[in-house]
N, C-alpha and C positions, 0 to 999 in steps of 0.2 A: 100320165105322160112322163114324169121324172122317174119315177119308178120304171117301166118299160125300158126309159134312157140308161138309168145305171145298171139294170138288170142287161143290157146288149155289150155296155164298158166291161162290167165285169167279163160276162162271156168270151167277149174280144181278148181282155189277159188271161184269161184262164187258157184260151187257145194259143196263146204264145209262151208265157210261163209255167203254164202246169200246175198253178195252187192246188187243184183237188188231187193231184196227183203224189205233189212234196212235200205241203204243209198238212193236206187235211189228216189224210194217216197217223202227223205226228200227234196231233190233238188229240187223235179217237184213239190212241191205244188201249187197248187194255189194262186197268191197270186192278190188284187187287180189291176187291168189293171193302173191305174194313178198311182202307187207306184211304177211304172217300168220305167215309164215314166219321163219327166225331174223333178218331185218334189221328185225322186225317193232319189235325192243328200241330203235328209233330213232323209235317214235312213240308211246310210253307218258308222254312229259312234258307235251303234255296234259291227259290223264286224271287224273293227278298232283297238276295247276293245280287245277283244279277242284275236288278233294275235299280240297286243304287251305283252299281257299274254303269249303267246308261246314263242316270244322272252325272256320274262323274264325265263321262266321255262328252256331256253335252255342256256342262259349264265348262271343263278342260277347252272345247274348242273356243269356246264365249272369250275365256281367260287369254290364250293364246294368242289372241288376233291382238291383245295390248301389252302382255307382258312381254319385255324384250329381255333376253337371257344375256347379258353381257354386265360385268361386275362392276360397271361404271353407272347401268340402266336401273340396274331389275330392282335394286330399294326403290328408284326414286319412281316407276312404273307402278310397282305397288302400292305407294301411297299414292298414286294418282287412282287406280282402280278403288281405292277406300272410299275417299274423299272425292273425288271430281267426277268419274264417268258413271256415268246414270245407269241403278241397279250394279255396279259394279262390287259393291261390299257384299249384295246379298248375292253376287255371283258364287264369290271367293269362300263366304259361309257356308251356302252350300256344295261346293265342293267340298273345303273341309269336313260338315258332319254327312256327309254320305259315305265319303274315305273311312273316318270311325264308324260309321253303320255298318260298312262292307267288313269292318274286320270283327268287328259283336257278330254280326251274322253267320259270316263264314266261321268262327269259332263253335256258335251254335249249332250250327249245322254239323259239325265235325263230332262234335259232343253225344248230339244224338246222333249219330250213324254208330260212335263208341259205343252208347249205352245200349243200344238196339241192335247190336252183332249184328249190322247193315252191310259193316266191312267180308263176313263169312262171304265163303264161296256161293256161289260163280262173281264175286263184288272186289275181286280184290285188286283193279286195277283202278276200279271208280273209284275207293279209299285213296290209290297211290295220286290219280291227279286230283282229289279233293286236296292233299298234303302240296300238292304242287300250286293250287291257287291260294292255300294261307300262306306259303312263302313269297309268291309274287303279289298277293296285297300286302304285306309288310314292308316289301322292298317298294310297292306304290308310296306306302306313308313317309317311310325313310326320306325317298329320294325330292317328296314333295315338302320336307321339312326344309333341305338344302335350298330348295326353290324359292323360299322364302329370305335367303339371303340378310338376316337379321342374326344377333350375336348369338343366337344359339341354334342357328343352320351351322355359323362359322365355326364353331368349338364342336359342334357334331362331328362336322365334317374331318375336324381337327381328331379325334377320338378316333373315327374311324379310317382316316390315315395311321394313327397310332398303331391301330387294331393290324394293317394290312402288315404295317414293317414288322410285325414279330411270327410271321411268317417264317419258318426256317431255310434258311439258303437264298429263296425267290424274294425274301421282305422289300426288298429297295424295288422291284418290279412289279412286285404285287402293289404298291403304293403310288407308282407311276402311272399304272393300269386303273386306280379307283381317282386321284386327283388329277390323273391327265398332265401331271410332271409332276417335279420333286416337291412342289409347297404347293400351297393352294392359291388359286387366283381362278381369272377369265376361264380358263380351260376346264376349271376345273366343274364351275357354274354351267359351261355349254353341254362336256360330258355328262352330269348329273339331269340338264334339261332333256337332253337326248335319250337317253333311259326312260325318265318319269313320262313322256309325252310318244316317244315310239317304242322302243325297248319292249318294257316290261307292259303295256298294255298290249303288243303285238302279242307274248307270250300268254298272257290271260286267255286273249279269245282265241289262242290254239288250245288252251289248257282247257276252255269250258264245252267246247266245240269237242275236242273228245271227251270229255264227261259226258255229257250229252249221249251223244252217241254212244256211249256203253251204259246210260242209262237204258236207252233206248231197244240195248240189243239185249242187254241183260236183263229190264225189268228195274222198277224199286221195290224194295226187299217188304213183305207182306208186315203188318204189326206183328211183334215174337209174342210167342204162346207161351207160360211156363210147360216145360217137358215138352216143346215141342223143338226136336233138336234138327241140324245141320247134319246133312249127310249125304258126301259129295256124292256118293251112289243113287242117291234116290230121288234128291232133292230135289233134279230138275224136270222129272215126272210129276212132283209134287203137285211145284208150283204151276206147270203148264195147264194141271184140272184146276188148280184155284185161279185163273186166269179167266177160263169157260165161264167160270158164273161171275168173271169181274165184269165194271164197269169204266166206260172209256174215264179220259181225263180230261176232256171237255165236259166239264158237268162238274160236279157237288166239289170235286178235287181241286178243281181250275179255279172255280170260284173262291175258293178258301185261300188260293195264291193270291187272286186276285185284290181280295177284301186288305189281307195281313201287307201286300207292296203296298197298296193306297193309302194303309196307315202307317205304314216307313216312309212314304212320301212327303205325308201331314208331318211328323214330326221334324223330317231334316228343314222341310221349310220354316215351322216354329221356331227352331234351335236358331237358324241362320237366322228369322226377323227380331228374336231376343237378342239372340246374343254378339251378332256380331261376325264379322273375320276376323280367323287369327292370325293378329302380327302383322307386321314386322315388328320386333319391337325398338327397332331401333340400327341405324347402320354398323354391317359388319367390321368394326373397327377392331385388327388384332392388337393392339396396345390398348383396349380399356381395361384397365384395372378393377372394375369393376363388376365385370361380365361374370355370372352364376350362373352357368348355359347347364341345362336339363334336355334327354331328348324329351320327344312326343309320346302321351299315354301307354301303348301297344310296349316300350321299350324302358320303362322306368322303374319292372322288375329287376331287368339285368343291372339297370343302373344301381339299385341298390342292392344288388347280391354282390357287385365289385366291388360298393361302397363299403359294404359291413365284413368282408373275404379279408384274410391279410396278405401283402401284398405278393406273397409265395405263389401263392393261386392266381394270380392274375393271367398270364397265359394262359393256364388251363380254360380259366372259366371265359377266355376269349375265342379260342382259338378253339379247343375242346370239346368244350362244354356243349354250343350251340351243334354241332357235327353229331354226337351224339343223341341230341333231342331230335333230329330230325331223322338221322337211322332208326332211330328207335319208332320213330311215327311210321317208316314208311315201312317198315316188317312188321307190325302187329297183323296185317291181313293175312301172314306167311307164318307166322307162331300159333296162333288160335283161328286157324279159318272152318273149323269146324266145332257140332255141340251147342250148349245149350246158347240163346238170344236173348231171354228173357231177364231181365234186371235181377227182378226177384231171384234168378237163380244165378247171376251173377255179382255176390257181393264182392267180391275180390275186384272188378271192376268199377262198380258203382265207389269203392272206397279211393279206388286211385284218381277217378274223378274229382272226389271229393277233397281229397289232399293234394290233387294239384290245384286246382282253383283257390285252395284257401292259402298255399304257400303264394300264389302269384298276388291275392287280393292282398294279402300282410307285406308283402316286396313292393308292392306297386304304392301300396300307405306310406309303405319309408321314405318310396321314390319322392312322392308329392310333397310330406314333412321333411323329407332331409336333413333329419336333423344331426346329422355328421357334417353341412354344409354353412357354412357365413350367410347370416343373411345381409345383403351384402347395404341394406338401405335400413340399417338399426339404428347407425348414428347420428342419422339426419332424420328419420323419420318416426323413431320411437323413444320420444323423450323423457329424460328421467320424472319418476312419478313425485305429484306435486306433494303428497304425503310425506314424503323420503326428505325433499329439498326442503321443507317450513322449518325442519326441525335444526338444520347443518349450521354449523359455525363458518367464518368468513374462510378458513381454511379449507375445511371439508366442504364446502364450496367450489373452491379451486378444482379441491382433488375430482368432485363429482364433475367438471369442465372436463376436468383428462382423461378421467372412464370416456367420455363420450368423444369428447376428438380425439382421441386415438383409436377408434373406433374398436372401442371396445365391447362393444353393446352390440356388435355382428357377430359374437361369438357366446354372448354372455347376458344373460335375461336381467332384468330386475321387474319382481314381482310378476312373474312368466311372461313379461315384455321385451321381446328381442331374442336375438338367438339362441340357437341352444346347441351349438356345439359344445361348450364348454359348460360347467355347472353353474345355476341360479345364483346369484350374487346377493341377493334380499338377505341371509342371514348368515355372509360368511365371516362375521364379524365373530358371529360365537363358536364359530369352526377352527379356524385360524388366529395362530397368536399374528402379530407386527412383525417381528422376526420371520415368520414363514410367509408371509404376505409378499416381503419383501426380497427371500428367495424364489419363492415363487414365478416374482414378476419378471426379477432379475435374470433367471439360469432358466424359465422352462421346464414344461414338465421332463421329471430325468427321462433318458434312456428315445429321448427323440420322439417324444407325445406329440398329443395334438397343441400344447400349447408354444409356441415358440419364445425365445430369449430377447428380452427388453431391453438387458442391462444397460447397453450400451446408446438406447436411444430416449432414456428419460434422465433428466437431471436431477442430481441430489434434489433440489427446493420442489422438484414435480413430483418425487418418491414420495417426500414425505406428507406432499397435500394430499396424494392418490391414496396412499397406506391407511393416513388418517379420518380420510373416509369413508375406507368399506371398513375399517375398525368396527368403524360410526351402523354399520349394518348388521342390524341383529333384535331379534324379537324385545318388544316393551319390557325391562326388568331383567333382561338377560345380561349378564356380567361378560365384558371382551372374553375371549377366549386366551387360557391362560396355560403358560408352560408344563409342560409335563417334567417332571423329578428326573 
């Protein structure tokens, strides 16, 4: 009885919508016979992309219905979504690790389509809007860090204002255009809400909606053969007989989609019930002094390729630098879209994968240690080791008091505790005579280093407690560090 009922529903839509008509088609394609089969686990990131896009679209509306975009709301909304509305932190989690799923994926995905000359002809428009959906998930992540409206949306956002005025001729309007006026505030939070929530997801599903579609018209590109090459002459006779003997994509292919999303499903929920949403971490307040604002993962190469750059290059590697990564992405299909596919016979490409990934993995390591950066919570939080302090006189005492509240120890480790912009302190006693200690502290590293000039704001009696205790620092049995001739 229930069966007959839903089997007459269904019929009834079918006769009004045309499922077997629009969808079934899509499903049964054709697709090559070895792409279903066990290499078939090389095209499941995709399918991947996509359904952590639908998670995001499905918490984004969850979120939306309580976060109110207004610079007076949106901290205090969000710690209400943490803490008080029910399921609301593991809303915000999962949005968060789906956003970084969708961009490991679509990264992946991008990689293999590289490694697998996917991009060669007839593909090379699929290549151009693949390069078009990992720009608009980045500009997802970006604009969703703003959203968070905590000190390091606000110094983001700060940065990339910076970013827009060195702009030539247009800077003051291109800055206007990205903050929504001349400084940041309200405007600037609703524009940014505007983008992340309509914007740039309207753009996604034009950008997959034609992927799709030239998946569809063009095929996905078969496993590469070594020596079996690209040849815009032949190829698409090739592929049309290895088609005859494929199998649709409802089946072995679908399935493999299917299996690999429900295990990116399992994990973003894990992630979110361990770990949490991220942030706020605190209100956007532009006078803290103490704010050490980093972007978001995806962006912590660049931060440290600016960090480690001297400061000649900074426009370039702003303004430049990014323009060219992305010309360069979206003509690879237009420089090599013919010839061999197969890894093996491309090492020239397998190398440039390999040395991009390991410059981003070593940029991104900087990004996270920064250790060119203060850490800004040394003086309060990592206190001098109990070893060091048994041994001090009532003096060297002192002076260990004004290492630390002067916060000195955000720049400067003892015993590799505490920051490390500046060099480990545990044995600068044997490094350093009293005399250079003292200019040191005094003038600043010469020529406008990273250490800046004290002179003027420690007193003779604090000199000398401070001097006479990193004297005091120096291996068991090692004699001060003494004048050279």
């Amino acid at each position: 009885m229930i069966k007959r009922l839903l089997n007459s529903v269904g019929r009834w839509l079918d006769a009004r919508l045309g499922f077997r008509e629009s969808i079934l088609p899509v499903l049964t394609h054709p697709i090559p016979r070895r792409a279903a089969g066990p290499l078939g686990w090389w095209y499941v990131f995709g399918s991947a992309s996509i359904t952590l896009l639908a998670i995001q679209v499905v918490t984004g509306i969850g979120l939306a219905l309580v976060y109110v975009p207004t610079a007076d709301k949106a901290y205090e909304s969000l710690l209400y979504l943490n803490n008080e509305h029910p399921l609301g932190g593991l809303l915000r989690a999962m949005h968060y690790y789906a956003g970084s799923g969708m961009v490991v994926m679509v990264l992946a995905h991008l990689t293999q389509v590289f490694l697998h000359g996917a991009y060669k002809y007839p593909r090379e428009l699929t290549w151009v809007m693949g390069v078009f959906l990992l720009l608009c998930t980045l500009g997802m992540f970006f604009s969703g860090q703003v959203l968070r409206w905590d000190p390091d949306a606000y110094w983001g956002l700060a940065v990339a204002g910076s970013m827009a005025g060195r702009v030539p001729y247009a800077g003051p309007q291109v800055v206007r255009l990205v903050l929504g006026g001349p400084v940041i505030g309200g405007d600037s939070l609703s524009r940014f809400f505007t983008l992340h929530v309509f914007v740039i997801p309207g753009s996604l599903g034009l950008f997959i909606v034609l992927h799709l579609w030239l998946v569809l018209k063009r095929g996905i590109s078969e496993p590469p053969v070594p020596g079996q090459v690209v040849d815009p002459g032949t190829y698409d006779e090739r592929y049309e007989e290895e088609l005859k003997h494929g199998v649709p994509f409802l089946g072995d292919a679908m399935l493999k989609d299917v299996f690999f999303s429900a295990a990116v499903v399992i994990a973003v929920v894990a992630l979110a019930a361990l770990l949490g949403p991220k942030g706020p971490t605190g209100p956007p307040d532009p006078t803290l002094g103490g704010a050490n604002p980093r972007p978001e993962w995806p962006f912590l190469w660049l931060f440290a390729l600016l960090s480690l750059s001297p400061p000649a290059a900074e426009t370039f590697i702003i303004l430049v630098f990014p323009v060219l990564l992305i010309v360069a992405l979206l003509l690879v299909p237009f420089v090599s879209n013919r010839g061999e596919r197969a890894p093996s016979r491309r090492p020239v490409a397998v190398l440039l994968v390999i040395v991009t990934y390991a410059t981003l993995g070593v940029l991104t390591y900087q990004g996270i240690t920064s250790p060119w950066s203060p850490k800004m919570t040394a003086w309060s939080g990592d206190p001098i080791p109990e070893a060091i302090v048994k041994t001090l006189s009532p003096l060297q005492l002192q002076g260990a008091v004004m290492l630390q509240n002067k916060n000195c120890r955000n720049c400067h480790a003892l015993e590799g505790i505490g920051g490390r912009r500046g060099p480990d302190l545990t044995t600068v006693g044997a490094r350093l005579t009293r005399d250079q200690l003292i200019d040191q502290i005094s003038n600043g590293t010469p020529g406008g280093g990273n250490m800046p000039a004290y002179g003027e704001q420690v007193k003779p009696a604090e000199m000398t407690a401070l001097v006479d205790f990193l004297v005091s620092l120096r291996p068991p049995g090692r004699p001060a560090a003494a004048s050279s001739p």
